[in-house]
KEKE-3310 file (N, C-alpha, C; in steps of 0.2 Angstrom, whole numbers, plus 5000, padded with zeros to 4 digits):
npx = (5004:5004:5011:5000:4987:4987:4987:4975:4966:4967:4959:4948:4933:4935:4940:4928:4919:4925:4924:4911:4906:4907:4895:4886:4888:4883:4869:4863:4864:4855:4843:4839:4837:4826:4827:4829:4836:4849:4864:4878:4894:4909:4928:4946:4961:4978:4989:5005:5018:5031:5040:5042:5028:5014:5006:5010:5014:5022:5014:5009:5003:5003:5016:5025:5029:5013:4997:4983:4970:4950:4936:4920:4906:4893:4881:4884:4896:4897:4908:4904:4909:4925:4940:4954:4968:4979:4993:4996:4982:4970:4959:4947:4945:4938:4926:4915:4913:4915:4905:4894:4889:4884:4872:4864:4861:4853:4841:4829:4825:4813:4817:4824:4839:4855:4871:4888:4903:4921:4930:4934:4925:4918:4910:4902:4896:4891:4884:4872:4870:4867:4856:4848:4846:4839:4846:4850:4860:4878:4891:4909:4915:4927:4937:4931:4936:4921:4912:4918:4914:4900:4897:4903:4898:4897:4909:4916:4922:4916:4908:4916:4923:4927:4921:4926:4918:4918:4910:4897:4893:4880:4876:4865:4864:4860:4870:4881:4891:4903:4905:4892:4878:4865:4860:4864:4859:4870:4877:4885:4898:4902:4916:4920:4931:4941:4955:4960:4964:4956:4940:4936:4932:4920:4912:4898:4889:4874:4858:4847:4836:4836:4838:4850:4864:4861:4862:4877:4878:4876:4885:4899:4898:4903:4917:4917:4921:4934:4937:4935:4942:4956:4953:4951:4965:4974:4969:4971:4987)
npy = (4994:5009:5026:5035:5030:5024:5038:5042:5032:5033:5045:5051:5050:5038:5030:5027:5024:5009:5005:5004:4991:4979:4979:4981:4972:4960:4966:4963:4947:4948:4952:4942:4933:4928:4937:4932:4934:4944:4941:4950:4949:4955:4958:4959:4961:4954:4961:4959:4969:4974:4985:5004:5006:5016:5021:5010:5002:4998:4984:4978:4969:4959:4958:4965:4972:4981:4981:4984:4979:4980:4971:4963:4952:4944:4929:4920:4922:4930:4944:4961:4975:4981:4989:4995:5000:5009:5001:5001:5004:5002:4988:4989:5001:5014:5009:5010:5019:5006:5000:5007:5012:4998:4997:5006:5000:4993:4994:4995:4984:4971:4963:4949:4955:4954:4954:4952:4950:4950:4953:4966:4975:4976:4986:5001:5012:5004:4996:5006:5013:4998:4993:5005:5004:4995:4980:4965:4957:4949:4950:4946:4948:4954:4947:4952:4956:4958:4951:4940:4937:4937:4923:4914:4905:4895:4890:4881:4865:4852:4836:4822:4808:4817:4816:4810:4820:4836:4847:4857:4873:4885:4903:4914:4934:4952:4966:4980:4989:5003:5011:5008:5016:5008:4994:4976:4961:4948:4934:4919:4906:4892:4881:4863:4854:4837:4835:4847:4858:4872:4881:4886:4901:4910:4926:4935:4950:4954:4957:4950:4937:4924:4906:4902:4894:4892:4908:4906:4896:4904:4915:4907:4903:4915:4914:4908:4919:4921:4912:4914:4926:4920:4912:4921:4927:4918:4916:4926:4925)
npz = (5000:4994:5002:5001:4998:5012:5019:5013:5018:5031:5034:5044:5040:5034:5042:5050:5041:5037:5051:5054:5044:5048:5055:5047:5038:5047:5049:5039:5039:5050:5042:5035:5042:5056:5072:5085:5098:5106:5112:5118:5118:5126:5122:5123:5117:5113:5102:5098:5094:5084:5081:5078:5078:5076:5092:5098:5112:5129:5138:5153:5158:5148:5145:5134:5122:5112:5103:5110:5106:5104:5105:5099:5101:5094:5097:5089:5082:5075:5072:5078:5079:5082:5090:5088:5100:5110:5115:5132:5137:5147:5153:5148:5142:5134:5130:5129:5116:5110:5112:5110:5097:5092:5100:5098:5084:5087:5095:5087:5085:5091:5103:5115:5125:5130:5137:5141:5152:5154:5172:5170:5165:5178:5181:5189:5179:5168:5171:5173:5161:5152:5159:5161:5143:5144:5146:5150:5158:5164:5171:5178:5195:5204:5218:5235:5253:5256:5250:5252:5264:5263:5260:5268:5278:5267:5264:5272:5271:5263:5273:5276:5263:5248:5233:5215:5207:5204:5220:5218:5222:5225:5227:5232:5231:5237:5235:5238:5231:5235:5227:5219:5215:5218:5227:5220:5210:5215:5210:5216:5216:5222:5222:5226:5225:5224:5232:5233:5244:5249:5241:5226:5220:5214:5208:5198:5194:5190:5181:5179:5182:5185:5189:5200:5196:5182:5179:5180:5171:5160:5159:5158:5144:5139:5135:5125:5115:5118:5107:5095:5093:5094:5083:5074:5073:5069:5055:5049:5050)
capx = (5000:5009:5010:4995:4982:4989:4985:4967:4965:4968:4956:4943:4925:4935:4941:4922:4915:4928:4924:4905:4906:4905:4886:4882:4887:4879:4864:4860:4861:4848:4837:4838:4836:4823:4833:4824:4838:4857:4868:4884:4901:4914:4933:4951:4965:4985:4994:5012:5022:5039:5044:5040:5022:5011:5001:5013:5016:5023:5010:5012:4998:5006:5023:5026:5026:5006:4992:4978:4963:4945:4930:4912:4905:4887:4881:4884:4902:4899:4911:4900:4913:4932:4944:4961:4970:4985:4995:4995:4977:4967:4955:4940:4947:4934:4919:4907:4914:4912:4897:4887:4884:4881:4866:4859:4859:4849:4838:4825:4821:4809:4820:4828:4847:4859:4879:4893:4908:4924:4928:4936:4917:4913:4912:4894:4896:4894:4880:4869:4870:4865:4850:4845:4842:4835:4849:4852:4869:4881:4896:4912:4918:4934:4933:4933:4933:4915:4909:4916:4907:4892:4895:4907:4895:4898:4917:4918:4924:4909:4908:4915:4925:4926:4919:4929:4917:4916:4905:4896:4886:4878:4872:4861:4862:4859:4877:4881:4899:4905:4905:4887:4871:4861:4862:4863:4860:4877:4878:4891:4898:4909:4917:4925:4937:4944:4964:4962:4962:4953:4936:4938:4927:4915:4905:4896:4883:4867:4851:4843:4830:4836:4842:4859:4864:4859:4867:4883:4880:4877:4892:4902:4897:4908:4921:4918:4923:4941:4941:4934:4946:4960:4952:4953:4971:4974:4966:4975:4993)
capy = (5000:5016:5032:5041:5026:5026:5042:5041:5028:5035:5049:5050:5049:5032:5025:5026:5017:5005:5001:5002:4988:4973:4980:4980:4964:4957:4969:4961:4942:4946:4954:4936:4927:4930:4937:4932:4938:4945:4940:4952:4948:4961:4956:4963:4954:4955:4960:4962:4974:4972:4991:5009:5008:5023:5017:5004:5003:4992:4982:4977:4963:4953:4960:4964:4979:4979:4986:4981:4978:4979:4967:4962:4946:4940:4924:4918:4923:4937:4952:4965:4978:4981:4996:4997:5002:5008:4996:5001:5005:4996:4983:4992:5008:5017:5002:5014:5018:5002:4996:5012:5009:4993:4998:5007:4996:4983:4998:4995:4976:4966:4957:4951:4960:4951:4958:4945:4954:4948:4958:4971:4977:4977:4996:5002:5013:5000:4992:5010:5010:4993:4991:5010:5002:4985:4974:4959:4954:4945:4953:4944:4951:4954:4945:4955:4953:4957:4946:4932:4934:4935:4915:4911:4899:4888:4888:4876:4858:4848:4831:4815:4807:4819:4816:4813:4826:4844:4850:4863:4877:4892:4908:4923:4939:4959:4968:4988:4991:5011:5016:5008:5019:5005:4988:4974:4954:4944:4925:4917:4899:4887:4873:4859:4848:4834:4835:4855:4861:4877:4879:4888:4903:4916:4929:4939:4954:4952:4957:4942:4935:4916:4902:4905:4891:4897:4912:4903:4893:4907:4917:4903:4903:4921:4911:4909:4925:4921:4906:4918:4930:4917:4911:4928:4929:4910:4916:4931:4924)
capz = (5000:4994:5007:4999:5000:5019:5022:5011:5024:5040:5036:5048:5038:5031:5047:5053:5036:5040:5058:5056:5039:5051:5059:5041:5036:5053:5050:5030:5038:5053:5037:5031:5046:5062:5077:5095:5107:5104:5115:5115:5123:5123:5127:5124:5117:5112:5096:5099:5088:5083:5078:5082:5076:5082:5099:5102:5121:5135:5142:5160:5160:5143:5145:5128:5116:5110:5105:5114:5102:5108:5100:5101:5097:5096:5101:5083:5082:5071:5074:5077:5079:5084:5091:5088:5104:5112:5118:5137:5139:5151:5145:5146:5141:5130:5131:5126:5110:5106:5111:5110:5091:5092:5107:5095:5080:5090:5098:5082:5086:5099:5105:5120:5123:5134:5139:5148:5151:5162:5179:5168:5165:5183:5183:5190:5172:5163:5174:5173:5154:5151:5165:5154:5137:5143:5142:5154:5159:5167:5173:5185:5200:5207:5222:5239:5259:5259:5246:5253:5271:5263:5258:5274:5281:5260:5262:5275:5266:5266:5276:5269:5258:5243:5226:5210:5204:5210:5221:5216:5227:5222:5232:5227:5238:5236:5236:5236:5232:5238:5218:5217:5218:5220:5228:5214:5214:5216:5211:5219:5213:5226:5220:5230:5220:5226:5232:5235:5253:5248:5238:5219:5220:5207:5208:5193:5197:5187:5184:5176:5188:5182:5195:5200:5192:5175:5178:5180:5164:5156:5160:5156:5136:5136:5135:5116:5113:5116:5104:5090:5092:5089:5077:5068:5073:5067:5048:5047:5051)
cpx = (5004:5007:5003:4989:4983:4984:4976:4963:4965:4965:4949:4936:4929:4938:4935:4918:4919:4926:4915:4902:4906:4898:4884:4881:4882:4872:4860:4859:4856:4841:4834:4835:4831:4827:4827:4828:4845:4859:4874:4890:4908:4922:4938:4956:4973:4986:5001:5016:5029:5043:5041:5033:5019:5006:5004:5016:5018:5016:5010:5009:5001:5013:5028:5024:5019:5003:4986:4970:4957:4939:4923:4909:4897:4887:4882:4891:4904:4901:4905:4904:4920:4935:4951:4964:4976:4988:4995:4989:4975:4959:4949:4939:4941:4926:4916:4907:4916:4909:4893:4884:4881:4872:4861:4858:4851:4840:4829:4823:4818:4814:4824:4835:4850:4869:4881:4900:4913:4922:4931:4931:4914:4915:4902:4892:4892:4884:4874:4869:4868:4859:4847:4843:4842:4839:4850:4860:4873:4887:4902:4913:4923:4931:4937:4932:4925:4908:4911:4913:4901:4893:4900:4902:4898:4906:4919:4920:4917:4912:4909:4919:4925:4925:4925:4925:4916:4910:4903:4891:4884:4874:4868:4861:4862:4866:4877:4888:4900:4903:4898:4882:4866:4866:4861:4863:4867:4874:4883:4892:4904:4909:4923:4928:4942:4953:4964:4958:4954:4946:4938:4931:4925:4912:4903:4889:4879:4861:4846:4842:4832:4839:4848:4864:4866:4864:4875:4885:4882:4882:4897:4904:4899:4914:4924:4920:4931:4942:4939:4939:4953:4959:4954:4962:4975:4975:4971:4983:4995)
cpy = (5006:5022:5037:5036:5024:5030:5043:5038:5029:5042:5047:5046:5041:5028:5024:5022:5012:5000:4999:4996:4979:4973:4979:4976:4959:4959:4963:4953:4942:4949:4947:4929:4928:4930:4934:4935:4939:4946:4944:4950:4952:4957:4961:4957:4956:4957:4963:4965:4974:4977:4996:5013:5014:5020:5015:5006:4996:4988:4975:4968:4954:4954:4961:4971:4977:4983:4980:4982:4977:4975:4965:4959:4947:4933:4920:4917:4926:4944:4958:4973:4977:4989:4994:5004:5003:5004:4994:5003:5000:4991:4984:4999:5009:5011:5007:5015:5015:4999:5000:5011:5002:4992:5000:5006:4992:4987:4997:4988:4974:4962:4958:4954:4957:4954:4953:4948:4950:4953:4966:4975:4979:4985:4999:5008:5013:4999:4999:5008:5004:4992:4999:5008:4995:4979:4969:4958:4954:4944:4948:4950:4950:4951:4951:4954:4953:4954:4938:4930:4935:4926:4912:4905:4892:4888:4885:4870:4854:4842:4828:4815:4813:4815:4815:4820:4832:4844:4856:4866:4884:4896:4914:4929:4946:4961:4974:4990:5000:5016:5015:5014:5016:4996:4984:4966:4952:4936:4923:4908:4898:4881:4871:4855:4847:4834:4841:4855:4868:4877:4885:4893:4908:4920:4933:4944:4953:4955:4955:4939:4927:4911:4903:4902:4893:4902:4910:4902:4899:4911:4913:4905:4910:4918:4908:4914:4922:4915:4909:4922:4927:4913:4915:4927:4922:4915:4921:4930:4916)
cpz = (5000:5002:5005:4998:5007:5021:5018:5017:5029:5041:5041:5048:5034:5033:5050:5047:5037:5047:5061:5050:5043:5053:5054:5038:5041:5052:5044:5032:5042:5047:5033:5036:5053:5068:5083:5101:5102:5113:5114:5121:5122:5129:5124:5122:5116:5103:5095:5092:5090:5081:5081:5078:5082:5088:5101:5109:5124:5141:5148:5160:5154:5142:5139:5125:5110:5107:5107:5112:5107:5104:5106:5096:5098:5095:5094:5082:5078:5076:5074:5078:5083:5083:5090:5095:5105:5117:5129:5140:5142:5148:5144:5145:5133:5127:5127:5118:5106:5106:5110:5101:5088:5097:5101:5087:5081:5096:5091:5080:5091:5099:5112:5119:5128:5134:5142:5144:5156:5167:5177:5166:5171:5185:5182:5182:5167:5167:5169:5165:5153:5152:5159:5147:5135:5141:5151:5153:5165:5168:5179:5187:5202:5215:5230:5246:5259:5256:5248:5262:5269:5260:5262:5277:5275:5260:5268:5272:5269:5269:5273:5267:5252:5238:5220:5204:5207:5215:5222:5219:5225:5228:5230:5230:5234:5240:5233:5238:5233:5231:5218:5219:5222:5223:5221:5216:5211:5215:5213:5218:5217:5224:5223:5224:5225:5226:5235:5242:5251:5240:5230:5221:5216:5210:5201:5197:5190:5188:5180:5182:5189:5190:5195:5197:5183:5174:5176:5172:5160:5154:5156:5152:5135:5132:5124:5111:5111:5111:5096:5088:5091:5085:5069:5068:5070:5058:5044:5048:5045)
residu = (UNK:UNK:UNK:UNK:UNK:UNK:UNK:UNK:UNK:UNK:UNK:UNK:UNK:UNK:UNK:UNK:UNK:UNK:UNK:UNK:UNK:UNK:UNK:UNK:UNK:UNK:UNK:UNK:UNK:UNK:UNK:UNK:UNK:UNK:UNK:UNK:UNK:UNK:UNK:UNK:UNK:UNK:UNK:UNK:UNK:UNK:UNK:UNK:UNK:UNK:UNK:UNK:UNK:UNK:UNK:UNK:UNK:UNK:UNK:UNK:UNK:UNK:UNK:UNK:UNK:UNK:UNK:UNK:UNK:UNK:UNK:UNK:UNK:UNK:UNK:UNK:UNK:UNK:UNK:UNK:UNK:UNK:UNK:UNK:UNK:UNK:UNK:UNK:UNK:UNK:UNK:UNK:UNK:UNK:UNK:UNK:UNK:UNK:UNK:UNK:UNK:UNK:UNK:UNK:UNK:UNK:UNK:UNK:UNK:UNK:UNK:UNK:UNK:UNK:UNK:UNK:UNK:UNK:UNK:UNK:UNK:UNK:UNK:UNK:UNK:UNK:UNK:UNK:UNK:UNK:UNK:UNK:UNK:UNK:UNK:UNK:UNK:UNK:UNK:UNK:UNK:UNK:UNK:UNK:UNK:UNK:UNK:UNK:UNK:UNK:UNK:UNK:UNK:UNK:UNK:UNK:UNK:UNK:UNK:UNK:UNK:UNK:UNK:UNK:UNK:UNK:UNK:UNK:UNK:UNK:UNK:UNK:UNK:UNK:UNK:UNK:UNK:UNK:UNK:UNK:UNK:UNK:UNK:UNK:UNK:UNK:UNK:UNK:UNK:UNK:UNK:UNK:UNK:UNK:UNK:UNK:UNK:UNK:UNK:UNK:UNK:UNK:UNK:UNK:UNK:UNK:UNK:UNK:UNK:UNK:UNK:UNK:UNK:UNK:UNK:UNK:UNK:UNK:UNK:UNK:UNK:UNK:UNK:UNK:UNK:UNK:UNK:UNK:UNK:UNK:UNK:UNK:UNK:UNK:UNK:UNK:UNK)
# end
């Protein structure tokens, strides 16, 4: 690519038809196909640079000169948009402006709306926004002392022989972190597995009504996110 289809390129009004050309191709197969719900999963991922590209920075977390790309998946594993970041930006640095046109793509459908983000999402923010234009979702948390006395009675080791399969417990509570306005419900997942002294523990904040259980699963199914994005990175290498 010569220096003057570069610079065509890196004008503004044609890095914006660029980055909105994914909604569009997504938008043209739900014209074809009946949506009932979308699902979005937003993550963050690595692309290390090997020169004095413009962004590139030292990032603490992958210890590597990066940039540190932002994406969003639906439950299909159509890209629904991506950011190009600088490299030592934090992993939820500018969310909004990537899911804000995405919010209002999907603002012109009946349908349900669903969000599942890691704990780099747990920003009350994030939360307001969402619970504002009717979307359900399914956020972790950072774990902190006063989320594990609210399930201190379930971290006891149960009685018995242990299981070669886990044992799995789940908790449901109302929790108001100092940033929050409001209280918000908490699920909370303990698993004992056999060998380990100490129980393996989750929480995600939610405001899906479902069994707590459920919530679990569905958190879980984020986790598809990451195997898309190296899939792109697979395709493209």
């Amino acid at each position: 690519m010569s220096r003057f289809e570069t610079e065509i390129l890196a004008q503004p009004e044609n890095l914006a038809f660029l980055m909105n050309l994914p909604g569009k191709w997504v938008d043209r197969v739900h014209q074809r196909k009946l949506l009932k719900h979308i699902i979005l999963d937003m993550d963050s991922s690595i692309s290390p640079t090997y020169g004095n590209q413009e962004g590139t920075a030292y990032n603490g977390y992958f210890q590597c000169m990066c940039y540190h790309p932002f994406f969003c998946f639906n439950q299909y594993g159509d890209l629904e948009r991506a950011l190009l970041r600088n490299g030592n930006v934090h992993s939820a640095n500018d969310w909004r402006r990537l899911l804000e046109p995405i919010v209002n793509r999907y603002r012109g459908y009946d349908i349900l709306r669903f969000f599942r983000g890691d704990a780099a999402f747990a920003n009350p923010e994030i939360y307001r926004y969402l619970e504002a234009d009717g979307y359900f979702y399914a956020i972790r948390l950072k774990e902190n002392p006063i989320l594990h006395k609210k399930i201190e009675h379930m971290l006891t080791r149960p009685v018995g022989r242990p299981p070669k399969k886990p044992i799995d417990m789940y908790q449901s509570f109302r929790y108001q972190a100092a940033s929050w306005e409001i209280a918000r419900r908490v699920v909370a997942k303990i698993e004992w597995h056999a060998g380990e002294l100490f129980p393996r523990v989750g929480f995600i904040v939610t405001n899906l009504r479902w069994k707590s259980s459920n919530v679990v699963s569905f958190y879980n199914k984020r986790g598809t996110a990451e195997q898309w994005i190296k899939e792109g990175k697979y395709a493209l290498n």
